[in-house]
C-alpha positions as semicolon CSV with decimal commas, in nm:
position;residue;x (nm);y (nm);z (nm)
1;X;0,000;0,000;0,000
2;X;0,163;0,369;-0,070
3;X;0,203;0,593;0,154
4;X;-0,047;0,859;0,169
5;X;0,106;1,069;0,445
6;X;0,413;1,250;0,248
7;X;0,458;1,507;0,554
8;X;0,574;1,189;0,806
9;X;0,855;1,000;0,741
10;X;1,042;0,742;0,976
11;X;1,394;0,830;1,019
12;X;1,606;0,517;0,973
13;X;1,913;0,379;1,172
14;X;2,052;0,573;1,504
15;X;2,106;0,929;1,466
16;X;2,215;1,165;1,800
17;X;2,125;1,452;1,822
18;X;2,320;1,773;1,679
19;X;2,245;2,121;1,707
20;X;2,187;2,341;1,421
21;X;2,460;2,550;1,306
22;X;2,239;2,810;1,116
23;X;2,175;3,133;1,307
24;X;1,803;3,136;1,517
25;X;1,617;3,446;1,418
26;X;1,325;3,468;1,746
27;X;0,999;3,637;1,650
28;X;0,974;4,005;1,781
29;X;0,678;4,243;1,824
30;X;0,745;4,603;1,939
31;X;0,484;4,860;2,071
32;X;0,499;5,242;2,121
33;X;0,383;5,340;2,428
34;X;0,389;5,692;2,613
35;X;0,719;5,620;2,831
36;X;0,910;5,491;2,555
37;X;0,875;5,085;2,373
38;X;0,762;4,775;2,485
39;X;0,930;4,495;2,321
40;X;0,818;4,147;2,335
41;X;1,083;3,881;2,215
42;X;0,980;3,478;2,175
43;X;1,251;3,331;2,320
44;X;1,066;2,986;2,476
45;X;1,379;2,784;2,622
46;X;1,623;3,032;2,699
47;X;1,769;3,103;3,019
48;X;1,732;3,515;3,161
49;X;2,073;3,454;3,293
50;X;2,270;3,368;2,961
51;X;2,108;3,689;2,750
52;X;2,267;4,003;2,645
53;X;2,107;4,323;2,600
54;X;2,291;4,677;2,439
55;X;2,116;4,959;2,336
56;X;2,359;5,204;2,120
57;X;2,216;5,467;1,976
58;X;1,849;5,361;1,774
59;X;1,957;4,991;1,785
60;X;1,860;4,722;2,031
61;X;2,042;4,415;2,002
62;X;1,966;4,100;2,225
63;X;2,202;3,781;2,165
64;X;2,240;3,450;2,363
65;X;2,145;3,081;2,324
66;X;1,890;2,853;2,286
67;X;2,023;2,500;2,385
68;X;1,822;2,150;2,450
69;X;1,829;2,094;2,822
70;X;1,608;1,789;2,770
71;X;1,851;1,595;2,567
72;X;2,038;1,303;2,734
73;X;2,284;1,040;2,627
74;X;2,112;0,766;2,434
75;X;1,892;0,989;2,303
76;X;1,796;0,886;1,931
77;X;1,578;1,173;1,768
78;X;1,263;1,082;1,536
79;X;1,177;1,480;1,450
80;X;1,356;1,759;1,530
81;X;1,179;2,094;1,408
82;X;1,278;2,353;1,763
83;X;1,654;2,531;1,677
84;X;1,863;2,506;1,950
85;X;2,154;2,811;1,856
86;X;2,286;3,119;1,931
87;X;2,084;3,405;1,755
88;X;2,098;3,775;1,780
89;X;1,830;3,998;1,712
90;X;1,834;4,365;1,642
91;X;1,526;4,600;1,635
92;X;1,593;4,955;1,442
93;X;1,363;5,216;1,597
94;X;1,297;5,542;1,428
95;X;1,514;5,821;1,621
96;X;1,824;5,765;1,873
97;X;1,738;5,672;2,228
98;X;2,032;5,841;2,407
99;X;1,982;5,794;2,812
100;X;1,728;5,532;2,802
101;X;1,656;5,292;3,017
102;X;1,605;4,913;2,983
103;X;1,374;4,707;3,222
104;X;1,369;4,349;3,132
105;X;1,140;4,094;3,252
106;X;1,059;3,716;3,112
107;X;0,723;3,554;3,109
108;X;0,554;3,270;2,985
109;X;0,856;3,182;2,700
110;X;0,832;3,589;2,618
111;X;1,135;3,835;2,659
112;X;0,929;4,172;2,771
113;X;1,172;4,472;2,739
114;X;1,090;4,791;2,864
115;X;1,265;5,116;2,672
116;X;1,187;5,421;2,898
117;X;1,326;5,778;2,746
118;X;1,441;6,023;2,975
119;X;1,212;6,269;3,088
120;X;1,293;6,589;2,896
């Protein structure tokens, strides 16, 4: 009988488990607000501790690593479709941001950053 299911396929023989070398781009959404931006980053899996945040001049950058905590020896994978990787993202907002600060908090898998301007 064919198979009628092209999207599944069984993955043959022992394979372990190796991360991807290609660059993670998270998902990003960014919101004006009267203090400043709110930025909300995807970044389900990686740990607060391990993340880097620079604001310089109308760029903010945010880099660090996503890595499979779950994974133990004798793992043999079936599908892999999560990147585990470093990634760095960079949001361009319209006008420098000299003396503003950054509040960072992390819920639910999101990276919330608050961009507060200095009062003028």
């Amino acid at each position: 009988m064919p198979n009628t299911n092209r999207d599944f396929s069984l993955i043959h023989g022992a394979r372990r488990v190796v991360p991807s070398g290609r660059l993670w781009n998270p998902a990003a959404d960014v919101y004006r607000v009267s203090e400043g931006w709110v930025v909300k980053v995807d970044l389900a899996g990686v740990c607060l501790d391990e993340l880097e945040i620079e604001l310089h001049d109308s760029i903010l950058t945010i880099r660090g690593c996503r890595r499979d905590t779950h994974y133990r020896d004798g793992f043999v994978y079936h599908q892999m479709e999560i990147t585990y990787s470093r990634f760095e993202k960079s949001i361009q907002f319209p006008a420098p941001l000299e003396g503003a600060s950054i509040r960072r908090d992390y819920r639910d898998g999101f990276l919330m950053i608050d961009v507060v301007r200095e009062q003028e």
